[in-house]
C-alpha positions as protocol buffer text, in pm:
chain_id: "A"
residue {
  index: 1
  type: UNK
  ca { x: 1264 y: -4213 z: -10831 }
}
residue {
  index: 2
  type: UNK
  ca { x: 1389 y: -4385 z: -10521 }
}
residue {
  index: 3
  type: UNK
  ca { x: 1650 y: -4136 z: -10519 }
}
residue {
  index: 4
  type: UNK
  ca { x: 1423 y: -3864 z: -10495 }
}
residue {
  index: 5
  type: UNK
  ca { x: 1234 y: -4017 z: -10225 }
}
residue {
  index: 6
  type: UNK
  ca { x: 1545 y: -4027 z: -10016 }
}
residue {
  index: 7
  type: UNK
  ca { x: 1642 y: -3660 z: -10073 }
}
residue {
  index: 8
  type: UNK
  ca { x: 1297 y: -3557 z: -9984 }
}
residue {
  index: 9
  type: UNK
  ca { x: 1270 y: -3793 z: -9659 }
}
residue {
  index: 10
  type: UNK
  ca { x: 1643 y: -3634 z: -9580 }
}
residue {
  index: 11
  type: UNK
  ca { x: 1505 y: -3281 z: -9597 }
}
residue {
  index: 12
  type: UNK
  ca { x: 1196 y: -3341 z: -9379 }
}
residue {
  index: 13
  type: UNK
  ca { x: 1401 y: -3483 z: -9113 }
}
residue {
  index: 14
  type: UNK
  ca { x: 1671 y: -3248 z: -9121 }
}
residue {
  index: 15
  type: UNK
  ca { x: 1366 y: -2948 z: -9079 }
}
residue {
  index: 16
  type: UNK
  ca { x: 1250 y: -3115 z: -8787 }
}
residue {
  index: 17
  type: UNK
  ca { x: 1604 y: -3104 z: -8647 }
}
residue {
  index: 18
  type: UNK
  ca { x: 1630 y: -2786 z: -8691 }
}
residue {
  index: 19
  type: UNK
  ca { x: 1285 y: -2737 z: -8549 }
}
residue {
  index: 20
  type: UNK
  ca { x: 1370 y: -2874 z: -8253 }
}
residue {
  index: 21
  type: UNK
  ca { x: 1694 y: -2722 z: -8215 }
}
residue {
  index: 22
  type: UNK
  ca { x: 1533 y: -2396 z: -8240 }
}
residue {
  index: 23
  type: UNK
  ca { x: 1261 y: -2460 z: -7969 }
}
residue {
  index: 24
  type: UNK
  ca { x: 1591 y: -2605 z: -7758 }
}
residue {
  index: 25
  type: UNK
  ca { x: 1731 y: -2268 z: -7779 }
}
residue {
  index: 26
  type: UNK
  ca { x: 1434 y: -2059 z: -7727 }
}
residue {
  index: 27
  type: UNK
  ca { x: 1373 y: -2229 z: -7418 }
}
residue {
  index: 28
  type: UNK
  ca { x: 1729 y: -2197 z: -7294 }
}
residue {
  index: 29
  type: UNK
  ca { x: 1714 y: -1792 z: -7340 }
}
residue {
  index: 30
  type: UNK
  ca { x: 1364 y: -1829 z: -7140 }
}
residue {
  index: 31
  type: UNK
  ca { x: 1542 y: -2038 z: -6890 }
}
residue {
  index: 32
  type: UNK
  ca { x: 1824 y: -1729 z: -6893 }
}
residue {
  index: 33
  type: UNK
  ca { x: 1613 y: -1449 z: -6879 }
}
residue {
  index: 34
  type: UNK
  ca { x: 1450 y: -1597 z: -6561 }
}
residue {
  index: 35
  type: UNK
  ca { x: 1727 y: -1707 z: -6347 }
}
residue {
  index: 36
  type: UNK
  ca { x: 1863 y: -1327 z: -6428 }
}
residue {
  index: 37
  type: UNK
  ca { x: 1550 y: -1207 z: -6317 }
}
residue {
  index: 38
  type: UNK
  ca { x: 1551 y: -1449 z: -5999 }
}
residue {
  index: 39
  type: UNK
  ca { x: 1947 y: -1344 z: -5930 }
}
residue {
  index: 40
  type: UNK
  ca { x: 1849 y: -951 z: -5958 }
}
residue {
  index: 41
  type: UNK
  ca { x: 1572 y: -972 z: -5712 }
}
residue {
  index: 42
  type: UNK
  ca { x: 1764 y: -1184 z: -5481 }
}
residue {
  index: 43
  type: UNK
  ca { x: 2035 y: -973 z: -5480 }
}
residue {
  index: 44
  type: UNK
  ca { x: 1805 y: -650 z: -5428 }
}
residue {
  index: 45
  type: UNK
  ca { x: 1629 y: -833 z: -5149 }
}
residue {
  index: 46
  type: UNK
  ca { x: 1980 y: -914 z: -4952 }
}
residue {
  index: 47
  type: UNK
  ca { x: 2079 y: -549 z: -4985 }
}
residue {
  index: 48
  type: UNK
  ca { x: 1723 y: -449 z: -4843 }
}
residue {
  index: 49
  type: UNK
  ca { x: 1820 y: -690 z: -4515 }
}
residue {
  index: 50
  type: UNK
  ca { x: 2164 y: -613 z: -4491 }
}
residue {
  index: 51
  type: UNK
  ca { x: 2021 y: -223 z: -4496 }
}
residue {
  index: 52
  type: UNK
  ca { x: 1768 y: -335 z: -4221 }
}
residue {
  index: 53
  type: UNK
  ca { x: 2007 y: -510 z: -3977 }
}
residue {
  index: 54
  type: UNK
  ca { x: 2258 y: -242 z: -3964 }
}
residue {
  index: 55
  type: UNK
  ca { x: 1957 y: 22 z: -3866 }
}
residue {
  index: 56
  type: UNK
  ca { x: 1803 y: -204 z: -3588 }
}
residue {
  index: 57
  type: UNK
  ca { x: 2069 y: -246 z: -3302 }
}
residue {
  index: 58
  type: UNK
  ca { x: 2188 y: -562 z: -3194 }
}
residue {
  index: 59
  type: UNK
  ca { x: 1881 y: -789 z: -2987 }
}
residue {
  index: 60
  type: UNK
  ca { x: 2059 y: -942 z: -2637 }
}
residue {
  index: 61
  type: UNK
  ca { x: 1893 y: -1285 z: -2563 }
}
residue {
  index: 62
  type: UNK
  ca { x: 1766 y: -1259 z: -2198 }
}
residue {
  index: 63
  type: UNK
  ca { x: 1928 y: -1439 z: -1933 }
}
residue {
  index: 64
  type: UNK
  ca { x: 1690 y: -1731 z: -1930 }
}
residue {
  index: 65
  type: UNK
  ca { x: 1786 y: -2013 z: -1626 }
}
residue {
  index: 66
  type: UNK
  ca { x: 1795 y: -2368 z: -1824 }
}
residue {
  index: 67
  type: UNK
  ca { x: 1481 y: -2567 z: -1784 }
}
residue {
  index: 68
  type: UNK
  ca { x: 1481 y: -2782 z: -1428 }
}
residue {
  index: 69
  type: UNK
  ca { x: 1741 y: -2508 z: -1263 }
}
residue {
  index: 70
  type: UNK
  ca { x: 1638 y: -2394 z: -943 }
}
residue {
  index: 71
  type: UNK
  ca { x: 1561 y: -2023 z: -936 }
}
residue {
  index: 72
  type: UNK
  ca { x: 1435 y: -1807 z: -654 }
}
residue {
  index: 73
  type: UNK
  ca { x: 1092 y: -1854 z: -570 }
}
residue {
  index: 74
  type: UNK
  ca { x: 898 y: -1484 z: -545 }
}
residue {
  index: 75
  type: UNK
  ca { x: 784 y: -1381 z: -220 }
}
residue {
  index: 76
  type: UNK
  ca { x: 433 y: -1403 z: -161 }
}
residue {
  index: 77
  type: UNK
  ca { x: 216 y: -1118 z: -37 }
}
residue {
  index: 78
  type: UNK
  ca { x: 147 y: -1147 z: 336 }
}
residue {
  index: 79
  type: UNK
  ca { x: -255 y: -1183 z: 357 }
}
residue {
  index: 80
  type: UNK
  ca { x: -243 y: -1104 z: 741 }
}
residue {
  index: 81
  type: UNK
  ca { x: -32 y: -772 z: 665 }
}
residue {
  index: 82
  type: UNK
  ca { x: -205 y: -472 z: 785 }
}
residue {
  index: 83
  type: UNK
  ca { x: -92 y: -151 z: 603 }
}
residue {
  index: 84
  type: UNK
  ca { x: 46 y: 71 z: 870 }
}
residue {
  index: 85
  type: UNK
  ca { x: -201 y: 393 z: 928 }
}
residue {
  index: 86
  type: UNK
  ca { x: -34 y: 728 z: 952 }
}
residue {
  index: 87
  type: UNK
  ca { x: -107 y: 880 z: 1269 }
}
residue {
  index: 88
  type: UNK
  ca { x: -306 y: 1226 z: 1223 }
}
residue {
  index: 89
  type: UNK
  ca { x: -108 y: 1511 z: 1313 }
}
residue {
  index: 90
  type: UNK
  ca { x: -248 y: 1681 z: 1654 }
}
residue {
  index: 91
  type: UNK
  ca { x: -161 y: 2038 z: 1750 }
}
residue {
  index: 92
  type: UNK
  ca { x: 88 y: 2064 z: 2014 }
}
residue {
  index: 93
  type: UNK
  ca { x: -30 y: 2294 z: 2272 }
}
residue {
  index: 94
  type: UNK
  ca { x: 135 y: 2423 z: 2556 }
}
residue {
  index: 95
  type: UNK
  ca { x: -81 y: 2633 z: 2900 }
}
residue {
  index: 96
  type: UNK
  ca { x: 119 y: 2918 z: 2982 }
}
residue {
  index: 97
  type: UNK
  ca { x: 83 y: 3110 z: 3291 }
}
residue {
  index: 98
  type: UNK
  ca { x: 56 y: 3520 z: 3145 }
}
residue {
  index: 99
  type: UNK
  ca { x: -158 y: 3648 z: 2899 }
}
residue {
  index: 100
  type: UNK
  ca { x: -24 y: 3991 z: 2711 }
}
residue {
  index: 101
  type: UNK
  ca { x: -375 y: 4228 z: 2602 }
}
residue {
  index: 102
  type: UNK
  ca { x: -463 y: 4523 z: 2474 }
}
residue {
  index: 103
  type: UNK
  ca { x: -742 y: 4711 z: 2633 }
}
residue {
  index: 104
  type: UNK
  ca { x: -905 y: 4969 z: 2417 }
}
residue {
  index: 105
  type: UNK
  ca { x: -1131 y: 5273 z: 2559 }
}
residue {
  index: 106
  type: UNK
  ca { x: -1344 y: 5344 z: 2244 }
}
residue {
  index: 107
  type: UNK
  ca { x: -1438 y: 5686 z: 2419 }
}
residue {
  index: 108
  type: UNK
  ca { x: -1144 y: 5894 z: 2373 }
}
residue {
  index: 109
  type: UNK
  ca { x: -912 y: 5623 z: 2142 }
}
residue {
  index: 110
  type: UNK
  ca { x: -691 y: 5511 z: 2418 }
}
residue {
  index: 111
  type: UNK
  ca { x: -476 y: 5156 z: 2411 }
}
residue {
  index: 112
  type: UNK
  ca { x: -357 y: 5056 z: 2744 }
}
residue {
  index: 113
  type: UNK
  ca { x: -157 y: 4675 z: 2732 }
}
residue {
  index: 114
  type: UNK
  ca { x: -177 y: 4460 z: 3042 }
}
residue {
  index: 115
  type: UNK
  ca { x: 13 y: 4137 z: 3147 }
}
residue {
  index: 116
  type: UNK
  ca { x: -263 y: 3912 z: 3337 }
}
residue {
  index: 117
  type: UNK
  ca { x: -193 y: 3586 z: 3550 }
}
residue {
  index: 118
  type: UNK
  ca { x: -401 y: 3287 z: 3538 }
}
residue {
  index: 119
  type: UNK
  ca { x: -686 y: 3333 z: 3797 }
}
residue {
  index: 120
  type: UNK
  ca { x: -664 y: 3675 z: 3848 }
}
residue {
  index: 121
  type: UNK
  ca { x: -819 y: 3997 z: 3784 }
}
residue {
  index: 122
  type: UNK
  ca { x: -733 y: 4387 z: 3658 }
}
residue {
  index: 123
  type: UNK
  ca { x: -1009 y: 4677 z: 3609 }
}
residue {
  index: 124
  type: UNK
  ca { x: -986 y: 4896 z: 3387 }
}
residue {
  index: 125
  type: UNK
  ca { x: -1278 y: 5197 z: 3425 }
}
residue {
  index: 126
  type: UNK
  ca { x: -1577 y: 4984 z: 3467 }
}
residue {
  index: 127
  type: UNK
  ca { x: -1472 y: 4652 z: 3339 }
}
residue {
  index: 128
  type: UNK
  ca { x: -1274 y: 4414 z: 3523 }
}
residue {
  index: 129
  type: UNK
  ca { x: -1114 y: 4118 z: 3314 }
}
residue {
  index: 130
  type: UNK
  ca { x: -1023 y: 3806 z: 3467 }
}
residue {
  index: 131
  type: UNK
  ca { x: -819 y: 3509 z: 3293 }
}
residue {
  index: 132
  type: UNK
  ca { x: -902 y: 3183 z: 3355 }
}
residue {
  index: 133
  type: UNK
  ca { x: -613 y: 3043 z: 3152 }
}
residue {
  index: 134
  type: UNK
  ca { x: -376 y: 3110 z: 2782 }
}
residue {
  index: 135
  type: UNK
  ca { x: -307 y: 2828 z: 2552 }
}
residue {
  index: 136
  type: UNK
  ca { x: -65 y: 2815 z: 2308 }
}
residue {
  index: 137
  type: UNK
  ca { x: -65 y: 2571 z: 2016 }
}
residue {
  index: 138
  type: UNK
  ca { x: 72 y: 2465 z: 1696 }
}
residue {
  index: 139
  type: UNK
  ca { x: -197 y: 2436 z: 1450 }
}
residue {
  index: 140
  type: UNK
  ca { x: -182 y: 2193 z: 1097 }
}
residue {
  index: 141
  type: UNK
  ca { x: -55 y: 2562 z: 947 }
}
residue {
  index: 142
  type: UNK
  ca { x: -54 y: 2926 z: 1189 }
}
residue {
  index: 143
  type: UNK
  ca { x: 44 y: 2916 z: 1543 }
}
residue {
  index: 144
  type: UNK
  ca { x: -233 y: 3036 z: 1771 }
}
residue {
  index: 145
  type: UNK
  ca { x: -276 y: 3217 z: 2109 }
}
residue {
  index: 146
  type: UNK
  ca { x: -618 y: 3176 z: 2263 }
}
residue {
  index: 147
  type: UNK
  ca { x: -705 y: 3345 z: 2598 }
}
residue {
  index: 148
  type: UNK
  ca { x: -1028 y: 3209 z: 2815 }
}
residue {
  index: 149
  type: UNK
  ca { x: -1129 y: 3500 z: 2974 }
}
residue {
  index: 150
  type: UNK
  ca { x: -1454 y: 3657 z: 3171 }
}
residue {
  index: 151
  type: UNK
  ca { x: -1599 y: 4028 z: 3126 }
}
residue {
  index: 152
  type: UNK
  ca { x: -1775 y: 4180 z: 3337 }
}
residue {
  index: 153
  type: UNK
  ca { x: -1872 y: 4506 z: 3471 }
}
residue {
  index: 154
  type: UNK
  ca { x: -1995 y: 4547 z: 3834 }
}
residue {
  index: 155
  type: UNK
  ca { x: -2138 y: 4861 z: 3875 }
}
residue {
  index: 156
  type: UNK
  ca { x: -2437 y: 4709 z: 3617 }
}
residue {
  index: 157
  type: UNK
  ca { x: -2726 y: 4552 z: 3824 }
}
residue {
  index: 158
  type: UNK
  ca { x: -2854 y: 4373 z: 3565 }
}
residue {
  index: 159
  type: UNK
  ca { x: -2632 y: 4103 z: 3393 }
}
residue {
  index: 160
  type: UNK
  ca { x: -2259 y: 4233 z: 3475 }
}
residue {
  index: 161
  type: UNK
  ca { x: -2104 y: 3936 z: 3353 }
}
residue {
  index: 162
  type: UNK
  ca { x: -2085 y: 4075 z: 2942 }
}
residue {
  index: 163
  type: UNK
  ca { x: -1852 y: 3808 z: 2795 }
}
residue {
  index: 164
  type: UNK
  ca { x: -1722 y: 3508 z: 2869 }
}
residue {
  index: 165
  type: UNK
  ca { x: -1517 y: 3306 z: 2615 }
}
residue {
  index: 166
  type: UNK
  ca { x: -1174 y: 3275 z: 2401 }
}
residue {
  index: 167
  type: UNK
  ca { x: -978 y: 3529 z: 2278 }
}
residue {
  index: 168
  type: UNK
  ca { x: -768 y: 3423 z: 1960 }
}
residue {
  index: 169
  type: UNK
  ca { x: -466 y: 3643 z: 1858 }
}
residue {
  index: 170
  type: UNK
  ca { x: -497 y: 3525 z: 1497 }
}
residue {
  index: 171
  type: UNK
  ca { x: -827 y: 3446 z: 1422 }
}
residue {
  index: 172
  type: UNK
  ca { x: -977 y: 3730 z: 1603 }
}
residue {
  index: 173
  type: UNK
  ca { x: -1282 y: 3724 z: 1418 }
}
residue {
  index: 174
  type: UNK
  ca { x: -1409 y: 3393 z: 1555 }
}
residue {
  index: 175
  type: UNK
  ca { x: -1474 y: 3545 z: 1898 }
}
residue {
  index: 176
  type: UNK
  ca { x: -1501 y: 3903 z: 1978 }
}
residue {
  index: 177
  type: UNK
  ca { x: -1656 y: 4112 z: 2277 }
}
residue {
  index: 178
  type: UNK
  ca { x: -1928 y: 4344 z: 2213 }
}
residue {
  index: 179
  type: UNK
  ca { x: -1878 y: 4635 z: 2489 }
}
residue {
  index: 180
  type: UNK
  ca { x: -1983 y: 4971 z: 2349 }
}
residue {
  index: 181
  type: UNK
  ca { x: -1684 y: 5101 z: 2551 }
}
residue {
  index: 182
  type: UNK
  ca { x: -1417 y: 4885 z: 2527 }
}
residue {
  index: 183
  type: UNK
  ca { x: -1256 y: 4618 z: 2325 }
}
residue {
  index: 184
  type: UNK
  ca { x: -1010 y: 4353 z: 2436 }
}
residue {
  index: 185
  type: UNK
  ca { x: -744 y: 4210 z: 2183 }
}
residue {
  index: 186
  type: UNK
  ca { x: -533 y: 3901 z: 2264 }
}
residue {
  index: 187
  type: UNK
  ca { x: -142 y: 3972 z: 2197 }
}
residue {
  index: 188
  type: UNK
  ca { x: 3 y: 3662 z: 2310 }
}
residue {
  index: 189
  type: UNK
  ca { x: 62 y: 3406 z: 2557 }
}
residue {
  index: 190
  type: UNK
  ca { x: 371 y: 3436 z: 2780 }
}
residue {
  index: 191
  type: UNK
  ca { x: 565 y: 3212 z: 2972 }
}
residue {
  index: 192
  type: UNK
  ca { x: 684 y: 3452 z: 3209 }
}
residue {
  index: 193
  type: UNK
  ca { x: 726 y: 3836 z: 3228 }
}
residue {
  index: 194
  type: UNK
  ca { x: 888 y: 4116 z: 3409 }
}
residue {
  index: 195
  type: UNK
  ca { x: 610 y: 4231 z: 3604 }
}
residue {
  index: 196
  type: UNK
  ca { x: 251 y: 4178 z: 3568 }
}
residue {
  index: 197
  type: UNK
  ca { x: -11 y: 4452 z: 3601 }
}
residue {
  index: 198
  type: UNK
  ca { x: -88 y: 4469 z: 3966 }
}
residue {
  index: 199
  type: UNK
  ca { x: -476 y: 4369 z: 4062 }
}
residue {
  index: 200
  type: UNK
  ca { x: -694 y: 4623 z: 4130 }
}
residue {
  index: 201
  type: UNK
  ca { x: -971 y: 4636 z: 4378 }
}
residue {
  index: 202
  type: UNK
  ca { x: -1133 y: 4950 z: 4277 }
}
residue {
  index: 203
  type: UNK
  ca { x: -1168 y: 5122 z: 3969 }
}
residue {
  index: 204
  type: UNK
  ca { x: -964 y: 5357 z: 3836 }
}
residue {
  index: 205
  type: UNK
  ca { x: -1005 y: 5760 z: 3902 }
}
residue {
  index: 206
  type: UNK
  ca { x: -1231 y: 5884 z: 3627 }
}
residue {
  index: 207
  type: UNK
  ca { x: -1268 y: 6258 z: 3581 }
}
residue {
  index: 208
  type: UNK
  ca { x: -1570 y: 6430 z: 3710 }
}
residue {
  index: 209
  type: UNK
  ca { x: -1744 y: 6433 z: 3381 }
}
residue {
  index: 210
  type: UNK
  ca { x: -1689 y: 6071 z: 3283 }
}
residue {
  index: 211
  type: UNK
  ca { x: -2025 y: 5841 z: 3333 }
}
residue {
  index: 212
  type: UNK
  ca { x: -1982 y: 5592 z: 3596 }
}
residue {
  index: 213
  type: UNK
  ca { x: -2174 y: 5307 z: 3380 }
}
residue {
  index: 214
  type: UNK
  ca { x: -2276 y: 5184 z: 3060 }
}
residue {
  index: 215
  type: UNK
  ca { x: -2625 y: 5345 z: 3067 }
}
residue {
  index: 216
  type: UNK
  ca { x: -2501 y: 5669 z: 3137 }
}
residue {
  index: 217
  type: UNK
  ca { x: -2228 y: 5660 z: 2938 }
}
residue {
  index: 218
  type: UNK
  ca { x: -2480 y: 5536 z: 2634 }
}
residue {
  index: 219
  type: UNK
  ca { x: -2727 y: 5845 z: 2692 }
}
């Protein structure tokens, strides 16, 4: 009987060995698995930064003085400085002494051109033109001529003086005679010339059936 007992006790003990030994190793191939698991991602993860580094290029550390150096202070801005203005760009102009014009009889399409002097005078038929002065000048874009000149036409009692203003060889729009006989266009300003059209004292010869004024020539 006691011999029985003793087999039986052996047995129980010898199951619970074997019990335990079989948790033992069920845990160690859990503890396996894992750490293959763990070594896996690890090793994908280093290949995924190894991958990384060689694609971004290589980061310089900047050139960073060590702390207490001394390092150039940076200028400050000057309160008191006074941003220097740009000067506006004036025209350059220049009096010369001759004035080169056209004279145009609107009666039978004639163009005569005349070279004036400053303070004088020509006639031409009834009008006599007189230049006060030519001006020549660079504007901000086209050169310009512009001739101050007085109109007039003596045989007319009333009002002879017709015009009196500038000429502009350009911009010939901005001041223009209105003579129902003649028209006067600026050409230029000269410096000198060959020979200037002599001054006249008394008109020019007109032909026997030419009107001797505006009026008549009008009716």
């Amino acid at each position: 009987m006691t011999h029985l007992r003793a087999n039986h006790h052996n047995k129980a003990k010898m199951m619970q060995i074997l019990r335990y030994l079989s948790l033992v190793a069920f845990v160690s191939a859990l503890l396996i698995t894992f750490e293959c698991a763990y070594a896996q991602e690890d090793s994908a993860a280093q290949e995924e930064a190894d991958l990384f580094s060689k694609e971004q290029p290589a980061l310089v550390a900047p050139n960073v003085a060590p702390f207490g150096a001394d390092t150039p202070a940076a200028e400050a801005p000057n309160a008191d400085a006074v941003p220097e203005a740009e000067e506006p760009q004036e025209p350059i102009s220049e009096i010369l002494p001759y004035a080169h014009l056209a004279i145009i009889d609107k009666r039978n399409a004639t163009r005569e051109v005349v070279t004036v002097k400053s303070n004088s005078s020509v006639v031409y038929g009834h009008m006599e033109l007189t230049l006060q002065r030519c001006v020549r000048y660079q504007a901000p874009h086209v050169p310009e001529h512009a001739a101050l000149v007085q109109l007039s036409e003596p045989r007319r009692a009333k009002q002879p003086l017709f015009f009196y203003g500038w000429l502009f060889q350009v911009q010939k729009a901005l001041s223009h005679p209105e003579h129902p006989l003649y028209d006067v266009v600026l050409l230029e300003c000269r410096a000198k010339v060959k020979q200037a059209t002599k001054v006249k004292k008394q008109d020019k010869k007109e032909p026997a059936d030419q009107p001797k004024d505006t009026e008549e020539a009008l009716d």
